[in-house]
N, C-alpha and C positions, 0 to 999 in steps of 0.2 A: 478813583479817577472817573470824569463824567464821561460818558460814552456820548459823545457829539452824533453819532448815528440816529440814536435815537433820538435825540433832540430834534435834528433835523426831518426827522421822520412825522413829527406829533404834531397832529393837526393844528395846532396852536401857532405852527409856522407863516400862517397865511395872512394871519393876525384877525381874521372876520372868522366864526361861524357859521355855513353855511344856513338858512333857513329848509327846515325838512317841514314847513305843514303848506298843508296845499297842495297846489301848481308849483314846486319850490323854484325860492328867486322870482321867477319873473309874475306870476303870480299874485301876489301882496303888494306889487304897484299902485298907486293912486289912476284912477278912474279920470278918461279924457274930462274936461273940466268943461270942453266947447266940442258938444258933440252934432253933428251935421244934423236939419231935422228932414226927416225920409218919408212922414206918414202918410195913413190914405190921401188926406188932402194934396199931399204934391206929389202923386204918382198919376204917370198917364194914361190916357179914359184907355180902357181894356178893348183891343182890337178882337176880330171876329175870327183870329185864331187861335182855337183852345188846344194844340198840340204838346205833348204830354215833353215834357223836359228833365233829363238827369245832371243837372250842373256843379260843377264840384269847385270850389274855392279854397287856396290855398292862403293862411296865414301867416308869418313871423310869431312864435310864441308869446312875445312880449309884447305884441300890438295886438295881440286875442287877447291876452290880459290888461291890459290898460281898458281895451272895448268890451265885455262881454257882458257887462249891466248892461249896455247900449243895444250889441245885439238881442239879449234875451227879451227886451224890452221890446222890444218889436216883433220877436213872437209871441209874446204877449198880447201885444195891440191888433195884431191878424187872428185871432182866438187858440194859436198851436199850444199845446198841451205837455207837460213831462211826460212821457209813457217810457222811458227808458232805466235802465240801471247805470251803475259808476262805470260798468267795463262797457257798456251802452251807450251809451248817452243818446237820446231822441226826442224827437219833440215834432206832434203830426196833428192835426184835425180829419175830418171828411176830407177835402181838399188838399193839404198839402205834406210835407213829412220831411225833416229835417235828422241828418247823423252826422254824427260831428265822433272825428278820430285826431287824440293826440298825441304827437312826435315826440320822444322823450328822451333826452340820453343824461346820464345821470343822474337820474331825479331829475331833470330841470324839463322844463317844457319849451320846445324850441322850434313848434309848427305845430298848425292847427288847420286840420282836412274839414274842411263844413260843407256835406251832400245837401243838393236839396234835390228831392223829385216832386214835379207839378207839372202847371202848368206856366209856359214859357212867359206869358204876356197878360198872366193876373195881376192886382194889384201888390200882394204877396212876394210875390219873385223879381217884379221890379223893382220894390223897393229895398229888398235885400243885397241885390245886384249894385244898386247905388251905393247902398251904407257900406255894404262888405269895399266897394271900389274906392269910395273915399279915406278908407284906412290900407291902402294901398294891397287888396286881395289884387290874385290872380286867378281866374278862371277859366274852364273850356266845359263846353257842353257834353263831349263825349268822356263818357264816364272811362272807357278804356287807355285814354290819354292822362297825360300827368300836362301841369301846365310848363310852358317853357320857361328858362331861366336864362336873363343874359350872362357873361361872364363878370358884370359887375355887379347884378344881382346876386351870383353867388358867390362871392369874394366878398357881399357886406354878408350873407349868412353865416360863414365861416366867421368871420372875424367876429360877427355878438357869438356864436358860439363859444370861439377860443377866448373871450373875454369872461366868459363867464367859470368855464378850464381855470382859467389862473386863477380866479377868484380861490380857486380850491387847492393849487395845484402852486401857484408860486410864491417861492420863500420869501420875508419878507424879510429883507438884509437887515432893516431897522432894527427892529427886534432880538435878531440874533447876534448884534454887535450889543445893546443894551443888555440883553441876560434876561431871561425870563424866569418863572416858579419851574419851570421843567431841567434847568438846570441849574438852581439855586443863585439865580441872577447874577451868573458871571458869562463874560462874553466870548461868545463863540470866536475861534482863532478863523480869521480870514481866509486859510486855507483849505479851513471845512464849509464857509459860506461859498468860495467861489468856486470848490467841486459841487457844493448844492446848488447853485444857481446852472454850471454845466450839462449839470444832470437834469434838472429839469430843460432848457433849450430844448435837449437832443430829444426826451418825451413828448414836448411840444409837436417839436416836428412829425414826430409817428403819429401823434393825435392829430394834428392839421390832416397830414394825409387820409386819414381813416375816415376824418369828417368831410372830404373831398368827395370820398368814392361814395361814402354813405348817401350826402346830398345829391349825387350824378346819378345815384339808384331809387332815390324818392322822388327825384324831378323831372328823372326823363331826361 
């Protein structure tokens, strides 16, 4: 007798793979194709206040992976340097200094913290300020603030989140009415797909919430 528990159980349910290298999932995106240009030449002339600034900018995982040739590229182009490790990540000259912290829940990467300390109204920091703002970052100067989030802001966070949840997490009815090699390709009885479909719902929901508080406690 097949044991449909198991069946239901075996990663194979989801019908995709998850990707594990990288940033997984979001990660192995293709790179903006039309990326805004930021550089010295269209940043404006440096006023006569060199006031030292800690600005912290918040990301969408998957809009730090679509941009980050883009960003790195322009620390490049201001002369900042790798000086960090993998649990690290930094990148600083004389001048300026960059750390960047990534949000992660499951493997996947789902927000990206990028610190910068300088100076407010270098060329550097404005024009970081622009590129981070045209991929829709959020920032505040005080390093002890988190930025704010509207409540439609964070109703699309959850939702790429729980979208990427199912990717792992939901049965895929197709499949287990067709029969797969997990249980010698005969098809699962409807009454075992529609408690597996029950059962996930009701986990859904406990992970929505969990991803609620989670985001209400990283965002302030």
């Amino acid at each position: 007798m097949i044991d449909y528990r198991s069946v239901l159980n075996c990663k194979a349910i989801s019908g995709q793979e998850p990707n594990i290298a990288g940033d997984v999932g979001v990660d192995t995106m293709p790179t903006e194709s039309a990326v805004p240009s930021v550089g010295r030449e269209q940043t404006e002339a440096r006023s006569t206040d060199f006031s030292v600034v800690k600005r912290r900018f918040f990301l969408r995982g998957s809009v730090y992976s679509r941009n980050k040739v883009a960003i790195k590229e322009l620390f490049k182009e201001h002369g900042l340097k790798w000086k960090g490790t993998l649990d690290f990540p930094q990148w600083m000259n004389s001048e300026h200094r960059i750390r960047a912290e990534f949000i992660r829940e499951n493997e996947v990467t789902t927000g990206a913290i990028i610190r910068y300390d300088g100076v407010a109204t270098s060329d550097f920091c404005i024009a970081l300020t622009r590129l981070l703002e045209s991929f829709g970052a959020e920032y505040t100067d005080d390093e002890e603030q988190r930025p704010s989030v509207s409540d439609d802001k964070l109703e699309e966070l959850i939702a790429e989140d729980l979208r990427i949840w199912d990717v792992c997490h939901r049965p895929n009815v197709e499949l287990l009415r067709k029969g797969s090699i997990h249980n010698g390709y005969q098809p699962v009885p409807e009454p075992f797909i529609n408690a597996a479909l029950a059962d996930w719902k009701e986990r859904r929901e406990v992970e929505k919430a969990r991803l609620i508080a989670a985001k209400k406690e990283q965002l302030g």
